[in-house]
N, C-alpha and C positions, 0 to 999 in steps of 0.2 A: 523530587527531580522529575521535568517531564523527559519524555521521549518520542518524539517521533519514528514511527516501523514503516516505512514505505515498502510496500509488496512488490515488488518485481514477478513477472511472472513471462512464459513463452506466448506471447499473444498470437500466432499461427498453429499453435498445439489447441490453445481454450479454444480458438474459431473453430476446430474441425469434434470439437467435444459433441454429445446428444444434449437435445435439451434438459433432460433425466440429469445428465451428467454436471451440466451448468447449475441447476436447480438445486442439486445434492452440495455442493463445493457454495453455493450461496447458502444453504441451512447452516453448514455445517461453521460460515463466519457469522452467520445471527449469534447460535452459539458461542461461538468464539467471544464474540461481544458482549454474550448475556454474560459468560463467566468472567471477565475484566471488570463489568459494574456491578457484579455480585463480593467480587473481591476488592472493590475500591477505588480501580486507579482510569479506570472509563475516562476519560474526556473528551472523546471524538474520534469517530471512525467515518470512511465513507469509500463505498465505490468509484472507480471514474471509467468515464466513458470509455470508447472505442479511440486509440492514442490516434488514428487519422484523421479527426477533429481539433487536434493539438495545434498550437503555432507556440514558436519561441520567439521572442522578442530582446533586441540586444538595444538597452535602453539608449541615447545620447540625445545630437543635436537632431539627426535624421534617423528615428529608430531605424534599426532593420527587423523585418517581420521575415520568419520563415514558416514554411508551414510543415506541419507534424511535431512529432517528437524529437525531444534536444539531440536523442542517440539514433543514430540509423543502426539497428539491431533486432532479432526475435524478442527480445526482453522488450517489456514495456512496463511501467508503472501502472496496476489497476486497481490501487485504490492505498488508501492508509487508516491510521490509529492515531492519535496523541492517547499518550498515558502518562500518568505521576505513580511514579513508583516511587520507593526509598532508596533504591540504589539502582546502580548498572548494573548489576548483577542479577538482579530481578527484575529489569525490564530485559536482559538476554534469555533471562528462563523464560519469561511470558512471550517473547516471539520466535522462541521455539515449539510454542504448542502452535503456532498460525496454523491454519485449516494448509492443507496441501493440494495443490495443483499442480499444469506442467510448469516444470522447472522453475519451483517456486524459491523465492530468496525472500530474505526480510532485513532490511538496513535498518538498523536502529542508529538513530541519531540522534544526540543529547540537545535538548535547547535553551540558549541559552536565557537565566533567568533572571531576570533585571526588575 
């Protein structure tokens, strides 16, 4: 089963972080990463940028384009996983070890497999 863990995190906390401190909290997801394709269930991770580079887009006749992120909030999405684990249950244990930062959440969400 895969799962996608989108990171959520306080993005006005990470801004005021040192670079030392950014530097540390990125080894510590290599890490994180190395052990998920050590253990098998790796399929894609990745940083994302700074969310005021964001636009959401509400598709139709005349899209509407807005800019930033979909939530006006400190949370921002900065970065995710896809992983195949064998079950829910061990894809909630694996993103509970995620690297921590400020006000770091991890949404696990199952996808669907067709």
């Amino acid at each position: 089963m895969r799962f996608l863990f989108l990171i959520h995190g306080d993005s006005e906390a990470e801004a005021a972080l040192t670079p030392d401190e950014r530097r540390a909290i990125v080894g510590e997801h290599m890490a994180y990463a190395s052990m998920l394709r050590e253990r098998g269930v790796h399929v894609l991770g990745e940083a994302l940028d700074d969310p005021s580079g964001a636009a959401v887009v509400r598709p139709g006749e005349k899209p509407l384009v807005t800019d930033g992120p979909f939530a006006e909030t400190k949370e921002a999405v900065g970065g995710f996983y896809v992983v195949d684990c064998a079950s829910r249950d061990e894809a909630i244990e694996l993103a509970g070890r995620a690297p921590q930062s400020p006000r770091v959440a991890v949404e696990v969400l199952p996808i669907v497999d067709v």
